[in-house]
C-alpha positions in Angstrom: 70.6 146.6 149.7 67.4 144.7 148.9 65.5 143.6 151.2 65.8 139.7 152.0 62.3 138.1 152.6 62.2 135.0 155.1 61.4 132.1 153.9 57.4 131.4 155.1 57.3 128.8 158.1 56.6 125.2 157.6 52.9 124.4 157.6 52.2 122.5 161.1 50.2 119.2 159.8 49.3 118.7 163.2 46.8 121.3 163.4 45.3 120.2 159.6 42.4 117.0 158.6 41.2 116.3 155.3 37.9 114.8 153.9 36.2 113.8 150.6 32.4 113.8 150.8 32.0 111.7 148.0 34.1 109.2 148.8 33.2 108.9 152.7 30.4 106.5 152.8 32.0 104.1 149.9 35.6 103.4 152.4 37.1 99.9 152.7 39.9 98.5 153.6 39.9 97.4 149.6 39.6 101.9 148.7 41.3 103.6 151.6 44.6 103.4 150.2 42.7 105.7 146.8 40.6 107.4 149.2 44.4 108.9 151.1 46.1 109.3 147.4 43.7 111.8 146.4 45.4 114.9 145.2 43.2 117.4 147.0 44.6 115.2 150.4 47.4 117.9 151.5 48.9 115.0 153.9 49.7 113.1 150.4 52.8 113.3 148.5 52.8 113.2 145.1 56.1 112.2 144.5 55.9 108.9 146.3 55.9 105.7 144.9 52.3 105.0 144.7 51.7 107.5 142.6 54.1 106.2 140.0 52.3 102.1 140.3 49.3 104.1 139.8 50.4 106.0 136.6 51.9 102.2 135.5 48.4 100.9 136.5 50.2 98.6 138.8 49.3 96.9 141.8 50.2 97.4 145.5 52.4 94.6 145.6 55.0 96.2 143.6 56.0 98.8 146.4 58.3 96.0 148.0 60.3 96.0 144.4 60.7 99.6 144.6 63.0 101.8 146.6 62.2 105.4 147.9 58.7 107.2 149.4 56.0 105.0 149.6 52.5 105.2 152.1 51.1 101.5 153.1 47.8 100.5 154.9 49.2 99.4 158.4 46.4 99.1 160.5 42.6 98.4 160.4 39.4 99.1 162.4 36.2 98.1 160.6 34.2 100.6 159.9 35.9 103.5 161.3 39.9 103.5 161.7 42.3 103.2 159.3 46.1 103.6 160.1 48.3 104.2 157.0 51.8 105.1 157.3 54.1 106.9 155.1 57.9 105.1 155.1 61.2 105.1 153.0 61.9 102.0 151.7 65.4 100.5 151.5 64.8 97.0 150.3 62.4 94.8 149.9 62.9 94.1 153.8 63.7 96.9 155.1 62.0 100.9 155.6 62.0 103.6 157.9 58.6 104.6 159.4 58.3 108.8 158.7 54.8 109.7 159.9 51.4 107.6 160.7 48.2 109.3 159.5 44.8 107.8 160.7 41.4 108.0 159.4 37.9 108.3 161.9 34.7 108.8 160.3 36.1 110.0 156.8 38.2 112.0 158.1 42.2 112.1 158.0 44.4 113.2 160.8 48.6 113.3 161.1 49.3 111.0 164.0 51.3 113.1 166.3 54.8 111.6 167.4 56.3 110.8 170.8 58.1 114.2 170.9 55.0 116.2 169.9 52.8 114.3 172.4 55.4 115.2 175.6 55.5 119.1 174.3 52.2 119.1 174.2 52.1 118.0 177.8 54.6 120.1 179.4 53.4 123.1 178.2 49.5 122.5 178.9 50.8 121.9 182.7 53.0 124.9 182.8 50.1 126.9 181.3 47.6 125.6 183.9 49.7 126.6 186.7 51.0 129.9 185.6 47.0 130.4 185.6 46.7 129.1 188.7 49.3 130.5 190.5 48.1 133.7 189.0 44.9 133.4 190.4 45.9 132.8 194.1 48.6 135.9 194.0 45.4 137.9 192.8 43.9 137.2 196.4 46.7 137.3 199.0 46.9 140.5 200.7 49.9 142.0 202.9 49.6 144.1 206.0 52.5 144.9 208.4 50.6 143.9 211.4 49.1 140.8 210.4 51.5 140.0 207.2 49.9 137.5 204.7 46.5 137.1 204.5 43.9 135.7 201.8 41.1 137.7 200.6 38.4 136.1 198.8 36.1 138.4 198.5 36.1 138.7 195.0 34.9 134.9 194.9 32.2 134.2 195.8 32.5 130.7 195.9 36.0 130.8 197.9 34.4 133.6 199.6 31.9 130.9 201.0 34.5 127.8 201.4 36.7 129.9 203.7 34.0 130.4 205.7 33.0 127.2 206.4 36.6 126.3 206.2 36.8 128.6 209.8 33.7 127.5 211.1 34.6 123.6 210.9 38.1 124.9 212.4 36.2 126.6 215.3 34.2 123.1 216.0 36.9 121.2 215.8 39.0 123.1 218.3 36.1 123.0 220.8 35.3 119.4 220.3 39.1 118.3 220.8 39.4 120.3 223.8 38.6 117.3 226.3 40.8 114.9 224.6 42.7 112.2 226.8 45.8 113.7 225.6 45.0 117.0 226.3 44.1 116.1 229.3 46.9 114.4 230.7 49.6 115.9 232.8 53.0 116.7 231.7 54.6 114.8 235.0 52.4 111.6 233.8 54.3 111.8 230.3 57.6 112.0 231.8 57.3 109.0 234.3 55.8 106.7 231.0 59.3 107.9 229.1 61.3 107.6 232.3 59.7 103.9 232.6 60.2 102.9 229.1 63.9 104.4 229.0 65.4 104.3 232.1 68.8 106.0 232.8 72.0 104.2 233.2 72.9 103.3 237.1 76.2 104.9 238.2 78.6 102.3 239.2 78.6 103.4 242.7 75.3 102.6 243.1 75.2 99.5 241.1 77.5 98.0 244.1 75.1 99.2 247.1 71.8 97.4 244.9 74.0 94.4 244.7 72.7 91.6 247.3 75.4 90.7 249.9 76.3 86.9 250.5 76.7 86.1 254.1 79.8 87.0 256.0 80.4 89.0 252.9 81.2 92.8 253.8 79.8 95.5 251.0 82.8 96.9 248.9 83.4 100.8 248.7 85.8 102.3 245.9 88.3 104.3 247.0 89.6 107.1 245.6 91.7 105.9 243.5 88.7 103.8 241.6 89.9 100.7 243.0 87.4 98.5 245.5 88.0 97.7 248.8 86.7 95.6 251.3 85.2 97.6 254.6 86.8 95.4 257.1 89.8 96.9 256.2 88.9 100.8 256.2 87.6 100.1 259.5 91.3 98.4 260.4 92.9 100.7 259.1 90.7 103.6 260.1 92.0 106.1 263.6 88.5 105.6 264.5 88.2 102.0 264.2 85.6 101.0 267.2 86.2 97.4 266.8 89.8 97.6 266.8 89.5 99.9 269.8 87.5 97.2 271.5 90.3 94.7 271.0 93.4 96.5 271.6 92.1 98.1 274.7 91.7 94.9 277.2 92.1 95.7 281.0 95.7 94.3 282.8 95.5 91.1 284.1 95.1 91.4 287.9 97.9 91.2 290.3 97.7 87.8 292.8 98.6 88.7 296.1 101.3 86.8 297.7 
């Protein structure tokens, strides 16, 4: 069975730029568009339809007739940036955008699109901190008795910011060591707390803080939960001394006759 050979990769444009020495110094906006059309320009396909108005020795305006690949000059920067984008046209009013080249200094570069741009970014972060989580897993250290540790050693740089990292520590601990919180009490806490969020009054002693009128005899609640007055536990009561001092008058004396 013959072997099958893959077909070679596309070439990534992205990664290409293309110059003419000759032509650098003479650009306008009048000769970029036969400045990009040269054949040696790998960006620049031959097949478009420019290359057939310039076989017809046509002018640019005859693009908008024409239907298929065609490159126009979309945007320009006197003296250095030229924007010419390559499109498929559909009508004379209508074509869809495939690719934007620019041109800086001479030179011509493949616009990347908005695809290429977030790809780009993604993996530029993910490579910077695989790197730098790589780094700081090259200087933590495990022992049983302390567990994780950092060890900078190595660095001398990080050797030299810990350092002073622990000495600023140190200070600081020292310096804050006669703060006013620090220095308050724990019961001075609570009674600020307790001031500023009382607890709820039971009910029983919401009736003793009451004020009395006068005459008016302070209520007790019974067992039952319902309020009575206290003259009446105290007539009702088998201890009652004022009843006792009622009920309990001497006989009336005896008149002799």
């Amino acid at each position: 069975m013959a072997n099958r050979q893959m077909p070679p990769a596309p070439e990534n444009h992205l990664r290409l730029s293309w110059h003419d020495t000759q032509m650098m110094a003479s650009l306008s906006p009048q000769t970029v568009m036969d400045y990009f059309c040269r054949k040696s320009n790998p960006f620049y396909d031959h097949l478009c339809n420019n290359e057939t108005i310039r076989m017809q020795r046509l002018g640019v305006e005859h693009l908008h007739n024409m239907m298929g690949l065609e490159y126009i000059l979309l945007h320009v920067a006197e003296p250095i940036l030229y924007v010419i984008r390559k499109q498929h046209r559909h009508n004379p009013s209508e074509a869809t955008p495939i690719a934007d080249y620019y041109i800086i200094g001479g030179t011509v570069y493949k616009a990347p699109d908005l695809g290429n741009v977030i790809n780009a970014r993604i993996l530029n972060t993910v490579v910077n901190l695989q790197s730098a989580f790589e780094e700081t897993s090259s200087y933590a250290r495990y022992h049983p008795n302390k567990g994780y540790t950092w060890d900078f050693s190595s660095n001398k740089v990080l050797s030299d910011k810990s350092k002073s990292d622990k000495k600023d520590a140190n200070a600081g601990k020292d310096d804050n060591s006669g703060t006013l919180f620090q220095k308050q009490r724990v019961d001075m806490l609570l009674a600020e707390l307790l001031r500023k969020f009382p607890p709820p009054i039971p009910p029983m002693l919401q009736n003793l803080q009451q004020p009395l009128q006068p005459g008016q005899l302070p209520t007790t609640t019974g067992p039952d939960g319902a309020a009575t007055n206290s003259a009446e536990n105290h007539a009702t009561g088998p201890l009652d001394i004022a009843t006792e001092s009622i009920d309990m008058k001497p006989p009336p004396e005896k008149k002799s006759k």
